[in-house]
MDTraj code that builds the backbone (N, CA, C; nanometers):
import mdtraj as md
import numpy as np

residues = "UNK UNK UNK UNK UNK UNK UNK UNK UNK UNK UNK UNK UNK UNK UNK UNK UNK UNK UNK UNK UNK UNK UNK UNK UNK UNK UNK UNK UNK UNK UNK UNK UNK UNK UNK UNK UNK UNK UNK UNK UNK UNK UNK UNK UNK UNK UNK UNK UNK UNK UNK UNK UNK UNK UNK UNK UNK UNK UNK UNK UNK UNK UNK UNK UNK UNK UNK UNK UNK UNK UNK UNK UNK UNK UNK UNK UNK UNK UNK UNK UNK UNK UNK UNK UNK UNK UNK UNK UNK UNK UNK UNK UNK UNK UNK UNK UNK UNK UNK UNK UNK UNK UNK UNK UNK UNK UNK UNK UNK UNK UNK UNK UNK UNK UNK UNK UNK UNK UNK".split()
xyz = np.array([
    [11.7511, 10.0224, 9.9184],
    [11.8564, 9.9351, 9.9645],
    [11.9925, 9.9841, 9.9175],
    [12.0507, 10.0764, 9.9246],
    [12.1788, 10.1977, 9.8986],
    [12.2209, 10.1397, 10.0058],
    [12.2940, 10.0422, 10.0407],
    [12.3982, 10.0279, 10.1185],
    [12.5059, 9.9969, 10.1041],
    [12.5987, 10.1279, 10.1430],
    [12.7195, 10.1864, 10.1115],
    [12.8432, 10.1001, 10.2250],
    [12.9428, 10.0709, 10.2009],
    [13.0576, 10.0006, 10.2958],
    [13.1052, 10.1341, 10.3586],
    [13.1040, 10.2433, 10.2851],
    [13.1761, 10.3450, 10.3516],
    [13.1864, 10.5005, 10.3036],
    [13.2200, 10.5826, 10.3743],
    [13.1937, 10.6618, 10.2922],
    [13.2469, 10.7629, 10.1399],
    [13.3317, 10.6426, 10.1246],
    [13.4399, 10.6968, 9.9703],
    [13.3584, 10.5730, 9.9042],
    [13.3615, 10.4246, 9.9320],
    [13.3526, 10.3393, 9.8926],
    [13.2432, 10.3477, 9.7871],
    [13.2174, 10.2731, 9.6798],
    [13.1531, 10.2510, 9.5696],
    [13.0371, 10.1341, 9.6314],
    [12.9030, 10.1614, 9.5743],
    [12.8086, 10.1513, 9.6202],
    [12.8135, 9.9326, 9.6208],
    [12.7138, 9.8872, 9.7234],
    [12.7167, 9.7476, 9.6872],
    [12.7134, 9.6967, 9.6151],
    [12.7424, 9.5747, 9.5256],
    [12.7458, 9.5143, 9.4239],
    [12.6129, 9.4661, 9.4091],
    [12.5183, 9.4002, 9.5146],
    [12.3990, 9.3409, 9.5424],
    [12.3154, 9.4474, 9.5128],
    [12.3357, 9.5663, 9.5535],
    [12.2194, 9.6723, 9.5579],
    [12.2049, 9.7008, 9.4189],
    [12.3141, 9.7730, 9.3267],
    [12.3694, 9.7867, 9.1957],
    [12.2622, 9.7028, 9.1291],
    [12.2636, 9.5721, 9.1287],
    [12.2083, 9.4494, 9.0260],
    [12.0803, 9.4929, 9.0997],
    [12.0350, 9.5183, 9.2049],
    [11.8910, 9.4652, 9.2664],
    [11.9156, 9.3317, 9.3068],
    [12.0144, 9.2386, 9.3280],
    [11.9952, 9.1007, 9.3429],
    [11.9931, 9.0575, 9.5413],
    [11.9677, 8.9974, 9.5762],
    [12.0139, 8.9344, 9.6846],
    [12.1352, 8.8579, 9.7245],
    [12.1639, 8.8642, 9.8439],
    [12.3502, 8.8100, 9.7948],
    [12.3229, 8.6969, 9.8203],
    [12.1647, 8.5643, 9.8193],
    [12.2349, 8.4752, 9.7982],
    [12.1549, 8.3952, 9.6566],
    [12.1563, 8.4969, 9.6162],
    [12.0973, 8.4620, 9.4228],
    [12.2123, 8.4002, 9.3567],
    [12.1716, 8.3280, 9.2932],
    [12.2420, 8.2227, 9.2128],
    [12.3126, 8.3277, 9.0767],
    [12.4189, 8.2517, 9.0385],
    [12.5066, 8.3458, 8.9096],
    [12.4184, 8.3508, 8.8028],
    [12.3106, 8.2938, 8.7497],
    [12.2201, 8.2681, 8.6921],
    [12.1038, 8.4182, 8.6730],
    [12.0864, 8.4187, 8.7973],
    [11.9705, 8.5402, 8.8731],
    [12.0764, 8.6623, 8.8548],
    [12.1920, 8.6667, 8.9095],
    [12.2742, 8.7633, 8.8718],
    [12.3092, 8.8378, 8.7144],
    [12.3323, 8.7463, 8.6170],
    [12.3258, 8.7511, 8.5085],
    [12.2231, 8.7641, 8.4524],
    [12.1260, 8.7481, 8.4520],
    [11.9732, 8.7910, 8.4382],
    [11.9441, 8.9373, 8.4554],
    [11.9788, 8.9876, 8.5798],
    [12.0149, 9.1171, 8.6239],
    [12.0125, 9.1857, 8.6150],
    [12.1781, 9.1440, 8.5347],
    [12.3081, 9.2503, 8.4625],
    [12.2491, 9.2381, 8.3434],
    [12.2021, 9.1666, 8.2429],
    [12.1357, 9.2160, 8.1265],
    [12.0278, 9.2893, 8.1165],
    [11.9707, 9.2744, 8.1821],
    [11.8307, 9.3441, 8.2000],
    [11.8643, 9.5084, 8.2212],
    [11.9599, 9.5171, 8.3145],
    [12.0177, 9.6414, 8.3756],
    [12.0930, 9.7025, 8.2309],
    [12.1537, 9.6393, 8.1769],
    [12.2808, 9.7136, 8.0343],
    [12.1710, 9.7004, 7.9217],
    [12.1019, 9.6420, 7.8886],
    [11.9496, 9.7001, 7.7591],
    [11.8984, 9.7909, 7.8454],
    [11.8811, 9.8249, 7.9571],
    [11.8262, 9.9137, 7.9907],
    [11.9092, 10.0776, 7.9355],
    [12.0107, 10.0348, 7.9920],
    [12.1294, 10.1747, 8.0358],
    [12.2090, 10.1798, 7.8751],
    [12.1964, 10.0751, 7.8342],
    [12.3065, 10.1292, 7.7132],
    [12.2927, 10.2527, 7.6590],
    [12.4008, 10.2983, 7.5843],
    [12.4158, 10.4656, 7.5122],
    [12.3487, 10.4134, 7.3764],
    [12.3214, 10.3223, 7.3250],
    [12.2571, 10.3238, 7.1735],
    [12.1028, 10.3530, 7.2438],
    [12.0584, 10.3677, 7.3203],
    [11.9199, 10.3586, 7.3833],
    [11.8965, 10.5249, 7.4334],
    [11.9900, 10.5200, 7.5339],
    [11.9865, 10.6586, 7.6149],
    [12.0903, 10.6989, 7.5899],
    [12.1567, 10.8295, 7.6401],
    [12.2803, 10.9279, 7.6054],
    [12.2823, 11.0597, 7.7137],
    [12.2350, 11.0370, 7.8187],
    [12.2874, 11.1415, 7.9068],
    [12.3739, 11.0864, 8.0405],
    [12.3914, 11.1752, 8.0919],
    [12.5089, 11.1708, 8.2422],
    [12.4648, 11.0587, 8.3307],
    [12.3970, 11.0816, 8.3748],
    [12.3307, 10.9602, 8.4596],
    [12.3239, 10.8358, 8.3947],
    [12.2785, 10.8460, 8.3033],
    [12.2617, 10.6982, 8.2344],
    [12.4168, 10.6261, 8.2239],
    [12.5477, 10.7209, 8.2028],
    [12.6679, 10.6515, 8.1291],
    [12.7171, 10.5933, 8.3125],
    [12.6694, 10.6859, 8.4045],
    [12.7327, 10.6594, 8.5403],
    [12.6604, 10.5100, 8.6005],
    [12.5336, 10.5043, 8.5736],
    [12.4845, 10.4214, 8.6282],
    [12.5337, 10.2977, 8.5611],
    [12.5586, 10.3119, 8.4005],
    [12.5965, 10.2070, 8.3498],
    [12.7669, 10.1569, 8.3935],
    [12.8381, 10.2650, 8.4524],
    [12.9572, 10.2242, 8.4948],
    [12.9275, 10.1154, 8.6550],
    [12.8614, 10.1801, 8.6630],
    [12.8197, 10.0644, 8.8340],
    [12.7988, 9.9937, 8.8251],
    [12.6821, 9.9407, 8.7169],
    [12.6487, 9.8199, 8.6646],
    [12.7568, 9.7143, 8.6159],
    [12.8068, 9.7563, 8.5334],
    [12.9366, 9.6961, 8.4465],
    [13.0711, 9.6648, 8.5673],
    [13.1163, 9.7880, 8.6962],
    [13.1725, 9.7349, 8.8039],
    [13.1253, 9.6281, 8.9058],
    [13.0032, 9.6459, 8.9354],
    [12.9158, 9.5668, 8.9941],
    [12.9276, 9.3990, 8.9220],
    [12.8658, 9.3923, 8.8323],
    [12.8712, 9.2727, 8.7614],
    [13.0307, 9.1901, 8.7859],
    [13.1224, 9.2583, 8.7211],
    [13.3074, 9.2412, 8.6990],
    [13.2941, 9.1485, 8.8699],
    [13.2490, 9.2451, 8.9703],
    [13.3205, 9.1372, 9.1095],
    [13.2323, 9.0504, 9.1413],
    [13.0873, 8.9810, 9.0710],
    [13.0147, 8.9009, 9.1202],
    [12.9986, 8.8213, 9.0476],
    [13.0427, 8.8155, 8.9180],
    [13.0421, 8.6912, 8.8250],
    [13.1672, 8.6186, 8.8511],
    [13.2988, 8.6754, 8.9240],
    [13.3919, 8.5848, 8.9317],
    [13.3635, 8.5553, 9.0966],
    [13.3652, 8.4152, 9.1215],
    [13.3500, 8.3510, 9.1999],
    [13.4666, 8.3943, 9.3230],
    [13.5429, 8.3941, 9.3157],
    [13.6987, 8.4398, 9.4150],
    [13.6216, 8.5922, 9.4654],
    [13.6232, 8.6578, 9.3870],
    [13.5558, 8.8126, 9.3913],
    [13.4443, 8.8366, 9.4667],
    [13.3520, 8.7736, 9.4431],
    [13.2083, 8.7160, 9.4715],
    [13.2424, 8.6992, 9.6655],
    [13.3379, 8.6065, 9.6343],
    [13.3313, 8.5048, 9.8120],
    [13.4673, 8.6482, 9.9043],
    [13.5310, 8.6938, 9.8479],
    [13.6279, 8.8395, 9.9070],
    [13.4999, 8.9179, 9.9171],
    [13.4016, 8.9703, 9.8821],
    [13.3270, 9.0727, 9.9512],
    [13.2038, 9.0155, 9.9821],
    [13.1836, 8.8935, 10.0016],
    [13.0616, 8.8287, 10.1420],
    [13.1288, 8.8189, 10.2379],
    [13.3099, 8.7846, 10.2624],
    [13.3605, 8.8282, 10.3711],
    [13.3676, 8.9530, 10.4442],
    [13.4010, 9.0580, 10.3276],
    [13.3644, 9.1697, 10.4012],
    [13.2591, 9.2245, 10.4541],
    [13.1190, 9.1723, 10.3605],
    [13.0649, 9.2148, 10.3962],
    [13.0054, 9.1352, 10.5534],
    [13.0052, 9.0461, 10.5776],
    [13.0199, 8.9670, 10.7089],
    [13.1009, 9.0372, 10.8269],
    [13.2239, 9.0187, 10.7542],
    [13.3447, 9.1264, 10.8793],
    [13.2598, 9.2898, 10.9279],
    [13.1917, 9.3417, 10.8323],
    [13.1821, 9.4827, 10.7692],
    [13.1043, 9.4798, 10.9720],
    [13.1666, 9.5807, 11.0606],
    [13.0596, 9.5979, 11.2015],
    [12.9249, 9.6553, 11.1835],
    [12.8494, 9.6658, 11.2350],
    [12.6924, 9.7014, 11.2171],
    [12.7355, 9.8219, 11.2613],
    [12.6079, 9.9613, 11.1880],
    [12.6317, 10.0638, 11.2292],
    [12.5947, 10.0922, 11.4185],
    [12.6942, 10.1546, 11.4190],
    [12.7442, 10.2197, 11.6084],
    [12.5869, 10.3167, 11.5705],
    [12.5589, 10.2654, 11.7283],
    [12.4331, 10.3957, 11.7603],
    [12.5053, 10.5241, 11.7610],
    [12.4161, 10.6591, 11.7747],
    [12.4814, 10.7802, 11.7461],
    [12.4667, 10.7755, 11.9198],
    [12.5970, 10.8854, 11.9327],
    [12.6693, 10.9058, 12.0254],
    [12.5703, 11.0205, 12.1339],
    [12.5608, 10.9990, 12.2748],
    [12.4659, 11.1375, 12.3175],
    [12.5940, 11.2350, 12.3423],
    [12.5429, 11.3277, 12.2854],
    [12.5928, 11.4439, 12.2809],
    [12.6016, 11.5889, 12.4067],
    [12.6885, 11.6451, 12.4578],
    [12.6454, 11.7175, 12.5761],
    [12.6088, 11.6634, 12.6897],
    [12.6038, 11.5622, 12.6997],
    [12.5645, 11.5492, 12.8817],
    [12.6531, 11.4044, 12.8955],
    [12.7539, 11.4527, 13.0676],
    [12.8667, 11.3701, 13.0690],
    [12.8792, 11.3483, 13.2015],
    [12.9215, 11.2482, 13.3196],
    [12.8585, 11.1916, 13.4120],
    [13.0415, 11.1739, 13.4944],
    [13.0186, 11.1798, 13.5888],
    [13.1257, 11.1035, 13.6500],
    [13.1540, 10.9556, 13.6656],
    [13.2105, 10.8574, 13.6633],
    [13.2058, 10.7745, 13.6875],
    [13.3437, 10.7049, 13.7830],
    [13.2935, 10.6107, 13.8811],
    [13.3666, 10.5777, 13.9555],
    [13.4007, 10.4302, 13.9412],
    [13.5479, 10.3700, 13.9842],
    [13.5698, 10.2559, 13.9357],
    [13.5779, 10.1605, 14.1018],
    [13.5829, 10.0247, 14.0413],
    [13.6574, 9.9824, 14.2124],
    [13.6765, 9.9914, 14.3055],
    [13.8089, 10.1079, 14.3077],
    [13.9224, 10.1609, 14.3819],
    [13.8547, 10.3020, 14.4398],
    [13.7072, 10.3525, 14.3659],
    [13.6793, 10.4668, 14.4325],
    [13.7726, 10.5965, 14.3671],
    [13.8391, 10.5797, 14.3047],
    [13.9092, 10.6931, 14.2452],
    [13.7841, 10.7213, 14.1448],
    [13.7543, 10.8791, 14.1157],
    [13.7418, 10.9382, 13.9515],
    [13.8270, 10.9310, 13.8263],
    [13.7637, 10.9097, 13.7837],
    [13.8547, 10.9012, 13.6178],
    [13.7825, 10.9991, 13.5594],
    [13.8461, 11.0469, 13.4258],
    [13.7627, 11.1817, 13.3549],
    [13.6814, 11.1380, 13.3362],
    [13.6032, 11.2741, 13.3093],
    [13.4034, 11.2550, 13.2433],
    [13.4205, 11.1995, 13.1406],
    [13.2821, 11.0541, 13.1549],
    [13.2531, 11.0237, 13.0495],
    [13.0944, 11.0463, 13.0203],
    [13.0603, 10.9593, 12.8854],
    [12.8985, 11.0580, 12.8157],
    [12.8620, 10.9364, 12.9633],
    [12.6984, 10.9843, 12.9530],
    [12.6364, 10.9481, 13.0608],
    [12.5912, 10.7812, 12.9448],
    [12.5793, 10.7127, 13.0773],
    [12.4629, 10.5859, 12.9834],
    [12.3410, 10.5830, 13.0595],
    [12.2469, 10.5918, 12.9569],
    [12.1155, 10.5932, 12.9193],
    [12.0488, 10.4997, 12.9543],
    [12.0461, 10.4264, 13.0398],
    [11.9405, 10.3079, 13.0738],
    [11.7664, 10.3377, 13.0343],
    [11.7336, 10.4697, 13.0346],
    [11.5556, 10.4644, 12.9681],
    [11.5477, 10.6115, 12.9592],
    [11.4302, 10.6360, 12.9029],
    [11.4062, 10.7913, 12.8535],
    [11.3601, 10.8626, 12.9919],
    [11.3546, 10.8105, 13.0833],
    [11.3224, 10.9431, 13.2082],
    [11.4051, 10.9426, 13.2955],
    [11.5096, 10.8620, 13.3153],
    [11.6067, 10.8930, 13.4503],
    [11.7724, 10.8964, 13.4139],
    [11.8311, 10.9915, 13.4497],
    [11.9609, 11.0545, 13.4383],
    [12.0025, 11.0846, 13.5005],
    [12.1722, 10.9556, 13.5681],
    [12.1879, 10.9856, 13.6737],
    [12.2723, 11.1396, 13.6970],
    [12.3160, 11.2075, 13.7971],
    [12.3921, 11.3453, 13.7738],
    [12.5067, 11.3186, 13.8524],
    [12.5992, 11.3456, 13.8839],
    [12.7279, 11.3976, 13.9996],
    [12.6424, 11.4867, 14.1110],
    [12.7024, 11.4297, 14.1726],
    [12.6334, 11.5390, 14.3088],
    [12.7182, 11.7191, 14.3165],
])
top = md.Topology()
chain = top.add_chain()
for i, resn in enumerate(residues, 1):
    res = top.add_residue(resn, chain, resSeq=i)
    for name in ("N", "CA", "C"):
        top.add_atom(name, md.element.get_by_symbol(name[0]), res)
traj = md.Trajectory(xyz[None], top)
């Protein structure tokens, strides 16, 4: 469950904890401790461990404050569902109304065996 807002963006806050976004601050905090005895440097001491513990510790910071918490269930609400991938190489004429051409566009795909062509 690595689901990313984008592709610079810092990983989900929900995914981070393991929690569900509609777990109680309770379940959240439960979590985040479980997660920092895990990760602390008096325990472990390499690279991964100090990074993961930074996610954790960012993660936690925007979901224990309530304002913070309710700004990224909006986004993530606003956030559009991923766009199907685009067909690539094959591009169709299309005609409007008026009977004029307009430039090539990609073809649409109504089922896996028929494609219409330009004559």
């Amino acid at each position: 469950m690595d689901t990313r807002r984008g592709a610079g963006d810092a990983p989900d806050p929900y995914d981070v904890l393991g929690v569900d976004p509609s777990a109680s601050p309770e379940r959240i905090t439960s979590a985040y401790r479980r997660l920092v005895r895990r990760l602390h440097p008096d325990t472990r001491s390499d690279e991964v461990t100090e990074e993961a513990l930074a996610r954790v510790l960012a993660a936690y910071e925007t979901l224990r404050d309530p304002a913070a918490r309710a700004a990224l269930d909006r986004r993530r609400r606003a956030a559009p569902a991923a766009a199907p991938a685009p067909v690539r190489g094959v591009t169709a004429v299309v005609t409007t109304a008026t009977g004029r051409i307009p430039a090539r566009a990609p073809l649409l795909r109504a089922g896996p065996v028929r494609v219409e062509r330009p004559l």
